[in-house]
PQR file with spaces between the fields and no chain letter, atoms N, CA, C, O and H, PARSE charges and radii, in Angstrom:
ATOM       1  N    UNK     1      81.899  -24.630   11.835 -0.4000 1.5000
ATOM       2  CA   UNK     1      82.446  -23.450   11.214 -0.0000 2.0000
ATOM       3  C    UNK     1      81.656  -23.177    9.928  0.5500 1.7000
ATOM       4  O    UNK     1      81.431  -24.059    9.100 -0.5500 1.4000
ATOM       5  N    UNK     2      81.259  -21.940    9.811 -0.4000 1.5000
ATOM       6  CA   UNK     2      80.434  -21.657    8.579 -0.0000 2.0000
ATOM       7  C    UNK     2      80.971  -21.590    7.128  0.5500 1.7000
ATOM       8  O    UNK     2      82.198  -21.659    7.187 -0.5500 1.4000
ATOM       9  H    UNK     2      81.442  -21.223   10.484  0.4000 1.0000
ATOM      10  N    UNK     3      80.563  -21.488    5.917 -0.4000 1.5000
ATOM      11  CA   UNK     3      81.591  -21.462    4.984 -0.0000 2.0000
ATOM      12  C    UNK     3      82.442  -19.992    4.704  0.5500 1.7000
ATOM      13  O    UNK     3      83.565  -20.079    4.207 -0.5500 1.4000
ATOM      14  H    UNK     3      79.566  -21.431    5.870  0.4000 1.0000
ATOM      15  N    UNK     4      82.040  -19.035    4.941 -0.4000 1.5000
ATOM      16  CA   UNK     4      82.629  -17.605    5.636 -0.0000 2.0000
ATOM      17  C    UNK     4      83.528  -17.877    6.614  0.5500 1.7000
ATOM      18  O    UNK     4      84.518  -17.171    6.421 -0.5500 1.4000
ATOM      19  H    UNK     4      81.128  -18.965    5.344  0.4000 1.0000
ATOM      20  N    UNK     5      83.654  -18.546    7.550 -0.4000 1.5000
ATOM      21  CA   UNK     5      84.464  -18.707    8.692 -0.0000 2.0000
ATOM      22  C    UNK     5      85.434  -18.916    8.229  0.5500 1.7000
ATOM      23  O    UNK     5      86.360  -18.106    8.217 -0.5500 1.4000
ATOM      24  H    UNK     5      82.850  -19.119    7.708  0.4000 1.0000
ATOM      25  N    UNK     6      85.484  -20.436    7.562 -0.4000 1.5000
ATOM      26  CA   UNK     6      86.242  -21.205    6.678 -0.0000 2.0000
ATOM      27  C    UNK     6      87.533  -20.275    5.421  0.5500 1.7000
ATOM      28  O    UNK     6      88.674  -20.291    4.959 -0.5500 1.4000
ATOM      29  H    UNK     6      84.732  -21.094    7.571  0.4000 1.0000
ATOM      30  N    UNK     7      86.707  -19.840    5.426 -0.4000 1.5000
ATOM      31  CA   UNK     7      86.797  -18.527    4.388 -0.0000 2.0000
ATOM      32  C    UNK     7      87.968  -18.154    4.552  0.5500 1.7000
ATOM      33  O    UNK     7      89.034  -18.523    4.059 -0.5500 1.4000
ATOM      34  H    UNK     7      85.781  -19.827    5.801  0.4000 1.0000
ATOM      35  N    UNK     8      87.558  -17.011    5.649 -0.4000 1.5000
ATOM      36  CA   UNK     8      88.015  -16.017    6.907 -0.0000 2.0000
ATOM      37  C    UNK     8      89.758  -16.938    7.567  0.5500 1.7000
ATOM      38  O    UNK     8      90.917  -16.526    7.526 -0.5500 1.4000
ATOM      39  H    UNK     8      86.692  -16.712    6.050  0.4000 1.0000
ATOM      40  N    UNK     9      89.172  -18.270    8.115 -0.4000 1.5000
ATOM      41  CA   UNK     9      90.095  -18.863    8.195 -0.0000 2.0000
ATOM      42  C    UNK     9      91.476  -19.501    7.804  0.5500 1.7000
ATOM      43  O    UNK     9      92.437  -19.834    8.498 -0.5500 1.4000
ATOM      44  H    UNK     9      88.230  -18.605    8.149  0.4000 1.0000
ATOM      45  N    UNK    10      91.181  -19.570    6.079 -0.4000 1.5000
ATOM      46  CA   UNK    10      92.482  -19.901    5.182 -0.0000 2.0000
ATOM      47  C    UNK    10      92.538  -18.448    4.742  0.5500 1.7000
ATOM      48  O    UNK    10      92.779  -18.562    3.541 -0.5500 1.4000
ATOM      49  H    UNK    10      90.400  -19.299    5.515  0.4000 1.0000
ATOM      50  N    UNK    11      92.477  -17.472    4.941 -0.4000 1.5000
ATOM      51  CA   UNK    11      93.223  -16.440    4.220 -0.0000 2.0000
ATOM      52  C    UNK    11      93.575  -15.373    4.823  0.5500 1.7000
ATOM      53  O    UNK    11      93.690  -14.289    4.250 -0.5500 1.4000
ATOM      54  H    UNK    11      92.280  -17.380    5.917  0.4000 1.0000
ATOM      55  N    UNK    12      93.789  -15.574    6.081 -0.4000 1.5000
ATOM      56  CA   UNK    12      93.971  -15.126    7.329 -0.0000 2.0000
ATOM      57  C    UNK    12      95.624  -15.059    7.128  0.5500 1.7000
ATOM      58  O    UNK    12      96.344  -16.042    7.303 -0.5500 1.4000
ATOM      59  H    UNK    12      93.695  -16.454    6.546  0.4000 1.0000
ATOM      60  N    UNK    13      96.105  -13.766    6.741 -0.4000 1.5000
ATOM      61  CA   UNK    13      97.433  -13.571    6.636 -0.0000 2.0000
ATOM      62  C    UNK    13      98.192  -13.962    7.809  0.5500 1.7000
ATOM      63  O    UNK    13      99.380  -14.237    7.635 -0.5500 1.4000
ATOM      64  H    UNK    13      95.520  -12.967    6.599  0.4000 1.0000
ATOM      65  N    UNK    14      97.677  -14.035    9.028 -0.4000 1.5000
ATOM      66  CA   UNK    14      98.750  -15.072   10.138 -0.0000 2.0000
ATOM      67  C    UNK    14      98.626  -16.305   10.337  0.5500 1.7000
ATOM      68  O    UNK    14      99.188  -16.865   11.278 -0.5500 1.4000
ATOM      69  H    UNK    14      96.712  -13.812    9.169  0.4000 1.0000
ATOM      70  N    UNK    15      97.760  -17.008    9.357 -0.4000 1.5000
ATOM      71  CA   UNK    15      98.033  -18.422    8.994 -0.0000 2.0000
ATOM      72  C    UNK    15      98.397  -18.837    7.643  0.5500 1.7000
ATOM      73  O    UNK    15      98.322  -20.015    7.295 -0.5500 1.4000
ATOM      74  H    UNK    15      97.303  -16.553    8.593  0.4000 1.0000
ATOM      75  N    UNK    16      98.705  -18.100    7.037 -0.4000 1.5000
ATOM      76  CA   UNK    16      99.933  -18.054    5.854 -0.0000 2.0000
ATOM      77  C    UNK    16     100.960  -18.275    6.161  0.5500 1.7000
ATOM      78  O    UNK    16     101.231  -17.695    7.212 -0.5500 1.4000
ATOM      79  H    UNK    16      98.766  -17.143    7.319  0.4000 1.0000
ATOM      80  N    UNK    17     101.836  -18.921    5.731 -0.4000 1.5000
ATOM      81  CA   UNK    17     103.521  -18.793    5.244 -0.0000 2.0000
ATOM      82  C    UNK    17     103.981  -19.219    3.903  0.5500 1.7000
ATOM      83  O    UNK    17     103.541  -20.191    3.289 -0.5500 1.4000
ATOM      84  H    UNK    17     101.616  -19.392    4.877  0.4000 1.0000
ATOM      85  N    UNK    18     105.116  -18.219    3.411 -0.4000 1.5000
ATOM      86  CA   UNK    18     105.420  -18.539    2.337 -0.0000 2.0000
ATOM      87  C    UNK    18     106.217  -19.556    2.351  0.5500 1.7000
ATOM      88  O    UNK    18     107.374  -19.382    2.733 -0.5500 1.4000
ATOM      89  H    UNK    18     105.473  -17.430    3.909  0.4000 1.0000
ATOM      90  N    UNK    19     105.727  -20.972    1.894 -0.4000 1.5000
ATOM      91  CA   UNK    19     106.865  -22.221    1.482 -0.0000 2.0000
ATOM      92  C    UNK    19     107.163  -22.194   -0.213  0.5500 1.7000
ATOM      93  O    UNK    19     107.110  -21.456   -1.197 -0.5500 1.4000
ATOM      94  H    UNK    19     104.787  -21.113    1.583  0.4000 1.0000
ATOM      95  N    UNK    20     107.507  -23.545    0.216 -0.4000 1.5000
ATOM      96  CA   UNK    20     107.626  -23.884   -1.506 -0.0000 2.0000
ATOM      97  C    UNK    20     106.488  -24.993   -1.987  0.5500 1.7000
ATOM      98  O    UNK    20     105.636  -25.374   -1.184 -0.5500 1.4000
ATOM      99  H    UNK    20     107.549  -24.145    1.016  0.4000 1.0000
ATOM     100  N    UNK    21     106.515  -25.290   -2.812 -0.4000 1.5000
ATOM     101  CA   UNK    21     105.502  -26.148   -3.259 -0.0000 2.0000
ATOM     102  C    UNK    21     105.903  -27.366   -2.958  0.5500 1.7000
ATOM     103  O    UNK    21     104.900  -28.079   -2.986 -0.5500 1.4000
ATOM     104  H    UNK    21     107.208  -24.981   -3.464  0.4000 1.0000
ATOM     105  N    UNK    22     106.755  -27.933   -2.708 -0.4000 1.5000
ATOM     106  CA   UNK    22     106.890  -29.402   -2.032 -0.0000 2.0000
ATOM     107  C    UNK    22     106.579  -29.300   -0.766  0.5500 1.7000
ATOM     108  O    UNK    22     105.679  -30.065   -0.419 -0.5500 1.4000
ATOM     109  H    UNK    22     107.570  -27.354   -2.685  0.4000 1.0000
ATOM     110  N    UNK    23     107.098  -28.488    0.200 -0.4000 1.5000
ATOM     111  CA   UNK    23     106.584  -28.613    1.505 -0.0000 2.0000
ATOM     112  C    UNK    23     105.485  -28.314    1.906  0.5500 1.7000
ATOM     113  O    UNK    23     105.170  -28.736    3.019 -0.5500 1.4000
ATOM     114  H    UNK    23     107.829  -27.867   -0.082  0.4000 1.0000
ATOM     115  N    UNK    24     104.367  -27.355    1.022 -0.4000 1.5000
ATOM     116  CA   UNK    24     103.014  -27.692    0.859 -0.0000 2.0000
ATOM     117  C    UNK    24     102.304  -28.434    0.384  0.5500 1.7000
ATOM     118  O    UNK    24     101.090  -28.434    0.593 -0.5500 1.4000
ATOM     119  H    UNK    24     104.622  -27.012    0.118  0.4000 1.0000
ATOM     120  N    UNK    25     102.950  -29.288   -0.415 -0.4000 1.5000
ATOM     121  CA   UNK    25     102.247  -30.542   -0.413 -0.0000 2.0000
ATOM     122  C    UNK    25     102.212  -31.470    0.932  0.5500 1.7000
ATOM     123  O    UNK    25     101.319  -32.129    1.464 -0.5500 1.4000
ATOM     124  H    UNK    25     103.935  -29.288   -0.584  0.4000 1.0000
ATOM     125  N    UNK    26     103.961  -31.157    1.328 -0.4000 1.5000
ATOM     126  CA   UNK    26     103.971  -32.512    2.469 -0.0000 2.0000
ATOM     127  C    UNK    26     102.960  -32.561    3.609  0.5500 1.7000
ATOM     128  O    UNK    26     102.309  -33.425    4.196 -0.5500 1.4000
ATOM     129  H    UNK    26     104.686  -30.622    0.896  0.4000 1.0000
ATOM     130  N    UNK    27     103.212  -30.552    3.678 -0.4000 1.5000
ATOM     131  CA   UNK    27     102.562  -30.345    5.332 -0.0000 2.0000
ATOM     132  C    UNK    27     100.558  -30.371    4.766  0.5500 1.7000
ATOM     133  O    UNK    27      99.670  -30.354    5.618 -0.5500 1.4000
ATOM     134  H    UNK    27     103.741  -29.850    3.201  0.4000 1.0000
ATOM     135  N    UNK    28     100.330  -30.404    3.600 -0.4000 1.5000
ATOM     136  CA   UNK    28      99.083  -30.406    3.463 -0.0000 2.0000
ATOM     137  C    UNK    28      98.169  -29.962    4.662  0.5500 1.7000
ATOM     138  O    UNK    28      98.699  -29.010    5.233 -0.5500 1.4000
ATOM     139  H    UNK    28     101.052  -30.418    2.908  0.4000 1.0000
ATOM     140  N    UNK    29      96.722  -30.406    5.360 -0.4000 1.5000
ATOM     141  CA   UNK    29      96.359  -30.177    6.233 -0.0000 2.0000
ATOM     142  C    UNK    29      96.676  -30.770    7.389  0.5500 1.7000
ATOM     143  O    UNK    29      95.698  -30.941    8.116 -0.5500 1.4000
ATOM     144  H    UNK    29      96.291  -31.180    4.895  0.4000 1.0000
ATOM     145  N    UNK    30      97.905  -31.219    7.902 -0.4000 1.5000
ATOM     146  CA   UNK    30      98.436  -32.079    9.036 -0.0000 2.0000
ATOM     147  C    UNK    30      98.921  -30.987   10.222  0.5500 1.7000
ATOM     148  O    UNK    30      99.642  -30.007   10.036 -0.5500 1.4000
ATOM     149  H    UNK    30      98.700  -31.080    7.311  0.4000 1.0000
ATOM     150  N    UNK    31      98.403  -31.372   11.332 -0.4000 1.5000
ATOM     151  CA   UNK    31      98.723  -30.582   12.395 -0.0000 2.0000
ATOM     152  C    UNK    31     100.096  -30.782   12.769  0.5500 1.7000
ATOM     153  O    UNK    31     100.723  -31.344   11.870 -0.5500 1.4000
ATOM     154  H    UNK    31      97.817  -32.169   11.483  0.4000 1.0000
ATOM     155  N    UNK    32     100.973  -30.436   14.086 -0.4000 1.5000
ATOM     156  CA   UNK    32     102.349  -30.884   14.792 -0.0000 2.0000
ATOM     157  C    UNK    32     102.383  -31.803   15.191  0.5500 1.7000
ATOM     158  O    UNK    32     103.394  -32.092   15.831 -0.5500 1.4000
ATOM     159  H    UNK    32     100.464  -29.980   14.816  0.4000 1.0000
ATOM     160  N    UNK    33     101.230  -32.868   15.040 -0.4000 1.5000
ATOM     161  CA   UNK    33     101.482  -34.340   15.545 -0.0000 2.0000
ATOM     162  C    UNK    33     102.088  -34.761   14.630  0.5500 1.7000
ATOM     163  O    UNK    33     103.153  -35.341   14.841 -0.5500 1.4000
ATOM     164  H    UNK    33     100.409  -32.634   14.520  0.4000 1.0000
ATOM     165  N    UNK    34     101.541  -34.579   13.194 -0.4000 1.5000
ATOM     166  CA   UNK    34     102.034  -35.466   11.853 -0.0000 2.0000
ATOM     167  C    UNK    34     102.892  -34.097   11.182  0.5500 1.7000
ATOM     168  O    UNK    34     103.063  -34.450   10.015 -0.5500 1.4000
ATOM     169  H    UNK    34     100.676  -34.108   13.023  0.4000 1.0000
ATOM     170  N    UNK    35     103.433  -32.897   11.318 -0.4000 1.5000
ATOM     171  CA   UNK    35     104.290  -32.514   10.548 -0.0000 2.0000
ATOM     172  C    UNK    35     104.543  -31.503   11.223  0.5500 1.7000
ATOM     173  O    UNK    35     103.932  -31.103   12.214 -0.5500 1.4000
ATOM     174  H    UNK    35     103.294  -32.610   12.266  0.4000 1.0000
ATOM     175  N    UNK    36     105.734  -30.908   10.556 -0.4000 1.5000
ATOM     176  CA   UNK    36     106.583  -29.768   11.355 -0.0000 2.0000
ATOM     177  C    UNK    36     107.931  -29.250   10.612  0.5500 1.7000
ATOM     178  O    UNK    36     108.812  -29.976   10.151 -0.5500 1.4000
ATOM     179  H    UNK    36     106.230  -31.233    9.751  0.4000 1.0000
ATOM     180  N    UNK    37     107.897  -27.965   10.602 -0.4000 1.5000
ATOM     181  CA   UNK    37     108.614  -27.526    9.362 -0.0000 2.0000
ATOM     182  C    UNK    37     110.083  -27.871    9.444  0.5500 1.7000
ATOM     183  O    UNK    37     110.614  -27.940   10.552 -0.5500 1.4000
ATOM     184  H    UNK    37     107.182  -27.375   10.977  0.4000 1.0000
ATOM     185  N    UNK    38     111.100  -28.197    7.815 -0.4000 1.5000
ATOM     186  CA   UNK    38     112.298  -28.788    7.827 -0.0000 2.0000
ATOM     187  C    UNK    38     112.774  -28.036    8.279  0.5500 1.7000
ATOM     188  O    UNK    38     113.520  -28.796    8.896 -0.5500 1.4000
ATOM     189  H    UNK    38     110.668  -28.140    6.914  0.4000 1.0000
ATOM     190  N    UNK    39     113.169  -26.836    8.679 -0.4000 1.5000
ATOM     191  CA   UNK    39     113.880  -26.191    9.724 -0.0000 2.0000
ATOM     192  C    UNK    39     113.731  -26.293   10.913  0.5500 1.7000
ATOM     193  O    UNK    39     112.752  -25.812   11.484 -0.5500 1.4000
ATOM     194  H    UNK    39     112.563  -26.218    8.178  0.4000 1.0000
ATOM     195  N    UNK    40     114.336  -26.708   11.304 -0.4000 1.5000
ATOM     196  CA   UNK    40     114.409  -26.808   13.235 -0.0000 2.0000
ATOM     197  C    UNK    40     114.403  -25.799   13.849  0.5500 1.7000
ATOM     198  O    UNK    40     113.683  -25.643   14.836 -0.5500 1.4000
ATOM     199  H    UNK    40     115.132  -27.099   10.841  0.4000 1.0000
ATOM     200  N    UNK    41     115.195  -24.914   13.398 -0.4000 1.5000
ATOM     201  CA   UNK    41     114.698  -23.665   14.165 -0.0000 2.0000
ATOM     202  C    UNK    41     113.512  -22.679   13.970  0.5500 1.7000
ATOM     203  O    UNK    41     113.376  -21.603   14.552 -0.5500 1.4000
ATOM     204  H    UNK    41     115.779  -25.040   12.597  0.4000 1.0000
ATOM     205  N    UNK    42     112.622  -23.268   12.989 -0.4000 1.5000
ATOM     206  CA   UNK    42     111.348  -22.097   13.441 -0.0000 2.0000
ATOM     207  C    UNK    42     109.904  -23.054   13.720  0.5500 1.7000
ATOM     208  O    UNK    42     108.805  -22.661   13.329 -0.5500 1.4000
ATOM     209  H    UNK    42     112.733  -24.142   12.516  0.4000 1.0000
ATOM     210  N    UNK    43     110.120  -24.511   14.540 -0.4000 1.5000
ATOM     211  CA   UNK    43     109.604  -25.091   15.050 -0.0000 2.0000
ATOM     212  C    UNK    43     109.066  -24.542   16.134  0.5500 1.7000
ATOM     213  O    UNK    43     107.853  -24.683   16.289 -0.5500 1.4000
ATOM     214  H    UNK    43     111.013  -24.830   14.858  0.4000 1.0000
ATOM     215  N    UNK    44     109.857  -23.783   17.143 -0.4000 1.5000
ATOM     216  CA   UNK    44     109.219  -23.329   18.320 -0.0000 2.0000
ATOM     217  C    UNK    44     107.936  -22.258   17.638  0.5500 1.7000
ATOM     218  O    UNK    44     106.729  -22.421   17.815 -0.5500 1.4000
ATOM     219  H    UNK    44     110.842  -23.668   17.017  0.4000 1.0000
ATOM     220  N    UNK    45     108.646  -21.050   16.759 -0.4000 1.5000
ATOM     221  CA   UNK    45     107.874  -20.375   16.264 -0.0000 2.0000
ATOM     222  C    UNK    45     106.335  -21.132   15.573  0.5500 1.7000
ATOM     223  O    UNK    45     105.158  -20.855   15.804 -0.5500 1.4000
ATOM     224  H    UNK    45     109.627  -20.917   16.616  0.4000 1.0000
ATOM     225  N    UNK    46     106.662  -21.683   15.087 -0.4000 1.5000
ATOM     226  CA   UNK    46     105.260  -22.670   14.493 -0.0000 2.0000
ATOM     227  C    UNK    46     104.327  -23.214   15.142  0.5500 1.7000
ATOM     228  O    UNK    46     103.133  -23.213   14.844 -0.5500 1.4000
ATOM     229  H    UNK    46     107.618  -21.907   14.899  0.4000 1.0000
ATOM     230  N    UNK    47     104.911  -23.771   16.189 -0.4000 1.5000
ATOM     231  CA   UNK    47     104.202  -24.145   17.476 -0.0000 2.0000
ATOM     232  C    UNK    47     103.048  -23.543   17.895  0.5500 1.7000
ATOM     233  O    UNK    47     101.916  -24.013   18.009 -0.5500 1.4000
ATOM     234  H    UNK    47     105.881  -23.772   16.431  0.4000 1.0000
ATOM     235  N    UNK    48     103.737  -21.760   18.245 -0.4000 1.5000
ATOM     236  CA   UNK    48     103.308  -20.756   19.169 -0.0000 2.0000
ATOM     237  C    UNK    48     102.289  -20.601   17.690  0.5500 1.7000
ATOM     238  O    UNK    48     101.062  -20.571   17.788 -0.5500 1.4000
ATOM     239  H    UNK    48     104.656  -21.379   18.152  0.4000 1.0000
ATOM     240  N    UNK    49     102.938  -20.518   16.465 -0.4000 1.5000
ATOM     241  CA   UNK    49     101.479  -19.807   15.433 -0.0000 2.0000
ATOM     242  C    UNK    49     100.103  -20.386   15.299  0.5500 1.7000
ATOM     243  O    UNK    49      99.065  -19.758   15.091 -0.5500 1.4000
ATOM     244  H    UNK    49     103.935  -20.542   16.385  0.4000 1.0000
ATOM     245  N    UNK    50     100.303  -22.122   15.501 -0.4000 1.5000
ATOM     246  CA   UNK    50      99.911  -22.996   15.078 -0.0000 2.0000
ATOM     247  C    UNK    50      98.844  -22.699   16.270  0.5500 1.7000
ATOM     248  O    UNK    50      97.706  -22.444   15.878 -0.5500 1.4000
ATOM     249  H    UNK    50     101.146  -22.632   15.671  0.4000 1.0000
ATOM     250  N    UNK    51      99.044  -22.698   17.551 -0.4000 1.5000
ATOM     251  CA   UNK    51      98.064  -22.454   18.621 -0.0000 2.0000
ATOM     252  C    UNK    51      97.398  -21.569   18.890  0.5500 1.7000
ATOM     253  O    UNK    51      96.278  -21.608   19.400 -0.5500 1.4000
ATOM     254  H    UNK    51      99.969  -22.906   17.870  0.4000 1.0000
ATOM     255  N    UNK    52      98.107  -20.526   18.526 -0.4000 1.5000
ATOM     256  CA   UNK    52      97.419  -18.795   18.275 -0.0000 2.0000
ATOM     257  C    UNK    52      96.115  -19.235   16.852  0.5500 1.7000
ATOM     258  O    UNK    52      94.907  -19.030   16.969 -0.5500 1.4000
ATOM     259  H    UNK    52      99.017  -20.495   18.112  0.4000 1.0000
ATOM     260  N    UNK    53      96.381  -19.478   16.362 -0.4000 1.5000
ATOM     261  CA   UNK    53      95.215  -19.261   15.214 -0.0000 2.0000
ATOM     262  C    UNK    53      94.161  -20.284   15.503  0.5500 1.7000
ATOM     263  O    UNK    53      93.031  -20.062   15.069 -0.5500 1.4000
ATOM     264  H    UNK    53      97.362  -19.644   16.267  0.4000 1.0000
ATOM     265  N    UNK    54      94.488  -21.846   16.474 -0.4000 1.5000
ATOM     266  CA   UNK    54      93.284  -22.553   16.698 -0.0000 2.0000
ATOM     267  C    UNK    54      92.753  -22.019   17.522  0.5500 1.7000
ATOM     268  O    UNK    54      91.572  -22.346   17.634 -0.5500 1.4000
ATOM     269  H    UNK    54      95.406  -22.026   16.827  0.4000 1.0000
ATOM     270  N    UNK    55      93.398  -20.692   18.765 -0.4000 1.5000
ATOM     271  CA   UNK    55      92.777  -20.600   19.542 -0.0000 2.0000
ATOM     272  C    UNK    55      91.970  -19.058   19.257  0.5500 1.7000
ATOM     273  O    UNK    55      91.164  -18.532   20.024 -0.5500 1.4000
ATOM     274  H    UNK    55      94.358  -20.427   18.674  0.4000 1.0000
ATOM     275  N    UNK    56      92.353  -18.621   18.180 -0.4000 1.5000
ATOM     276  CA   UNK    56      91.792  -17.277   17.612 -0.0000 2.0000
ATOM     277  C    UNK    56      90.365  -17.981   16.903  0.5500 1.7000
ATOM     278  O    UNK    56      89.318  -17.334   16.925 -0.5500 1.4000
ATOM     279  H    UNK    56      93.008  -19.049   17.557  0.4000 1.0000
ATOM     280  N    UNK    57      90.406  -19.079   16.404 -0.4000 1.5000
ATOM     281  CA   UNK    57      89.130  -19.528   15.865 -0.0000 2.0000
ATOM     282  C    UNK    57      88.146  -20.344   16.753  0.5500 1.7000
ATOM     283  O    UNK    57      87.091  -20.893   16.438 -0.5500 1.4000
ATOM     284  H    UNK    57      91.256  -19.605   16.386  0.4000 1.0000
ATOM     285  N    UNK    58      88.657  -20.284   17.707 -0.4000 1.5000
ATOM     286  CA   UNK    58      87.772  -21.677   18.466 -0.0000 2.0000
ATOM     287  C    UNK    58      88.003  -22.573   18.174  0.5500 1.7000
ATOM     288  O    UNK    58      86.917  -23.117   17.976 -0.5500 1.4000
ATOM     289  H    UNK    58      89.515  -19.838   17.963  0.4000 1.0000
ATOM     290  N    UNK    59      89.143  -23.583   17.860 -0.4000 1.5000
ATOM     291  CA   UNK    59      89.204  -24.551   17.051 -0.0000 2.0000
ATOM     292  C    UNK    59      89.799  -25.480   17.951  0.5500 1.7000
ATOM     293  O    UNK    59      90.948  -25.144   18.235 -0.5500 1.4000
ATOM     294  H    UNK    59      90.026  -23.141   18.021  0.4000 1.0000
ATOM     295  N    UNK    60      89.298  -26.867   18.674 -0.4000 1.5000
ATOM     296  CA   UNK    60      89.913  -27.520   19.438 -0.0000 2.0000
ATOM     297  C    UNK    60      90.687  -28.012   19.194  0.5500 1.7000
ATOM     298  O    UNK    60      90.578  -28.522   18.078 -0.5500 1.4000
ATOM     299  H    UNK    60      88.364  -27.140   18.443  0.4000 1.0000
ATOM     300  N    UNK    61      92.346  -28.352   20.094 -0.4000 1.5000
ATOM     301  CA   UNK    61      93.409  -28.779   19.784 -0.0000 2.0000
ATOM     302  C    UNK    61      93.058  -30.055   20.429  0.5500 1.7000
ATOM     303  O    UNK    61      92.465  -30.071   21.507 -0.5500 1.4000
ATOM     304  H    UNK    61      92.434  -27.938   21.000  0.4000 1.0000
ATOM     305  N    UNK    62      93.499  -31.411   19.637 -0.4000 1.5000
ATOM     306  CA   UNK    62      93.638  -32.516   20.065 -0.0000 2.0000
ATOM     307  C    UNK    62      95.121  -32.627   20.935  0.5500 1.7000
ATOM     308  O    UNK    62      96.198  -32.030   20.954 -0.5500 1.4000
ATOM     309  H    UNK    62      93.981  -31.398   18.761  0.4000 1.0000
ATOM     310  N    UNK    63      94.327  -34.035   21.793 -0.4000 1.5000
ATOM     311  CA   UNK    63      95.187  -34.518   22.562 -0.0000 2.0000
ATOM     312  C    UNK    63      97.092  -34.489   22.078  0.5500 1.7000
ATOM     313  O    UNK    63      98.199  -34.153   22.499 -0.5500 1.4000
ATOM     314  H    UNK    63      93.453  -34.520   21.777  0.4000 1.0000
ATOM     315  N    UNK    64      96.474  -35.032   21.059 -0.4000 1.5000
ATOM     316  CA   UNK    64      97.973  -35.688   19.766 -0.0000 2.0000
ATOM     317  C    UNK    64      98.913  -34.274   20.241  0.5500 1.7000
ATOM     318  O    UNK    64      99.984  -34.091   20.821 -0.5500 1.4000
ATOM     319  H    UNK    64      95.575  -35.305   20.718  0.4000 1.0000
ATOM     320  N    UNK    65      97.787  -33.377   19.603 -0.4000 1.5000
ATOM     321  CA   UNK    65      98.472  -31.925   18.790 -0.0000 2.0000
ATOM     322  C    UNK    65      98.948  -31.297   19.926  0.5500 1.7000
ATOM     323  O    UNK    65     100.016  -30.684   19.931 -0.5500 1.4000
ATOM     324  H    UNK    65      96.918  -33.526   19.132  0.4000 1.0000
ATOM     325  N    UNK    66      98.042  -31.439   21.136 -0.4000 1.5000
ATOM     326  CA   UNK    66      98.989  -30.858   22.516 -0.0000 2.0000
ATOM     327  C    UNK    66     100.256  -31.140   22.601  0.5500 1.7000
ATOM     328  O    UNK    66     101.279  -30.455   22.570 -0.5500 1.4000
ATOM     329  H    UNK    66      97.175  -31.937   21.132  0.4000 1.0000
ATOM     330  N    UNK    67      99.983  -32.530   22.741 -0.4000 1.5000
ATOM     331  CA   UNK    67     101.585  -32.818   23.244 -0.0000 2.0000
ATOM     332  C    UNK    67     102.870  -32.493   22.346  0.5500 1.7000
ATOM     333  O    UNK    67     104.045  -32.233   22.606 -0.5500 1.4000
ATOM     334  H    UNK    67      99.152  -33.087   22.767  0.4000 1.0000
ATOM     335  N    UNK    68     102.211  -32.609   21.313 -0.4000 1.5000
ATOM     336  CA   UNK    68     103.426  -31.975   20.045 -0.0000 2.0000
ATOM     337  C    UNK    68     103.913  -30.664   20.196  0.5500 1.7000
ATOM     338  O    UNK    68     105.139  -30.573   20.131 -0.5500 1.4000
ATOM     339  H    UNK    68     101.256  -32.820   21.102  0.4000 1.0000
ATOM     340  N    UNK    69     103.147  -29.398   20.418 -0.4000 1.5000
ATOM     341  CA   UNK    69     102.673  -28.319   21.293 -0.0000 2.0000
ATOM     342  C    UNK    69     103.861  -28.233   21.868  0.5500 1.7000
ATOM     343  O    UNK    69     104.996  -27.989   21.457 -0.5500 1.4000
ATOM     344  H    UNK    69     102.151  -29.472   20.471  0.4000 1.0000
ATOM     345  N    UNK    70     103.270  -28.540   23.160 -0.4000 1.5000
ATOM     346  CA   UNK    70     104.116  -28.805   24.536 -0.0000 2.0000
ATOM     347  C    UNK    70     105.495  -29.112   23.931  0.5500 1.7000
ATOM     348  O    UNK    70     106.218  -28.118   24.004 -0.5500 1.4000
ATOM     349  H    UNK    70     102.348  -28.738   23.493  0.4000 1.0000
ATOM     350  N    UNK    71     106.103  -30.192   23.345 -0.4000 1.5000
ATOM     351  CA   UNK    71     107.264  -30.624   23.298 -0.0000 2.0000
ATOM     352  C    UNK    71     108.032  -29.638   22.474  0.5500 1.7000
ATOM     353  O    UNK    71     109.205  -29.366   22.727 -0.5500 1.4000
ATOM     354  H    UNK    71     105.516  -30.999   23.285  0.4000 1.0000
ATOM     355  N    UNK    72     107.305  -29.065   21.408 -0.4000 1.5000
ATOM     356  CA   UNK    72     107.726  -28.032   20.814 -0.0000 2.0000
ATOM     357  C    UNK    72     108.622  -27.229   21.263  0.5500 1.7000
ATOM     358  O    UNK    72     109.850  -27.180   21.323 -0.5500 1.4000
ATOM     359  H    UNK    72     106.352  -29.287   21.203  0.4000 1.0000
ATOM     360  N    UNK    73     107.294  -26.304   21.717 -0.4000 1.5000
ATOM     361  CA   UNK    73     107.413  -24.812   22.756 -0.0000 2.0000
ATOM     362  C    UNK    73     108.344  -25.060   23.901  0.5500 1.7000
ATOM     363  O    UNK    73     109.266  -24.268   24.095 -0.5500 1.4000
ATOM     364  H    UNK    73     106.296  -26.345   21.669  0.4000 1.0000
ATOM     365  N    UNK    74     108.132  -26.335   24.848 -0.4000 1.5000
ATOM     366  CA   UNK    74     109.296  -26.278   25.995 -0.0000 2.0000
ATOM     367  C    UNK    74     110.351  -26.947   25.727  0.5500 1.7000
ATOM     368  O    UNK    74     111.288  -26.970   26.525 -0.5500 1.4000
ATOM     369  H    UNK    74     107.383  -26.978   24.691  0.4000 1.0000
């Protein structure tokens, strides 16, 4: 990914959400294997965002992150 991509990539208003500053610390750069937001109910939603934007960038989803994915969403 180029440093433009990169760019392009964090400021990409559909990979934004407004948290608070503790839960951006927690969720730092950790995918749905290692984190997932304290609300339970907009887990499914997160899921579906979380895959839309790796797959809007080309960005391969690991094994881990599938299955987290998967368990999510279904």
């Amino acid at each position: 990914m180029t440093r433009e991509q990169k760019r392009e990539f964090a400021n990409d208003p559909e990979n934004l959400l407004a948290v608070g500053k503790i839960i951006n610390i927690e969720k730092s750069d950790k995918g749905p294997d290692e984190w997932r937001p304290p609300n339970k109910a907009f887990w499914r939603e997160y899921a579906k965002k979380y895959k839309h934007i790796k797959m809007k960038y080309g960005l391969r989803i690991t094994s881990s992150e599938d299955r987290a994915l998967n368990e999510t969403i279904n």
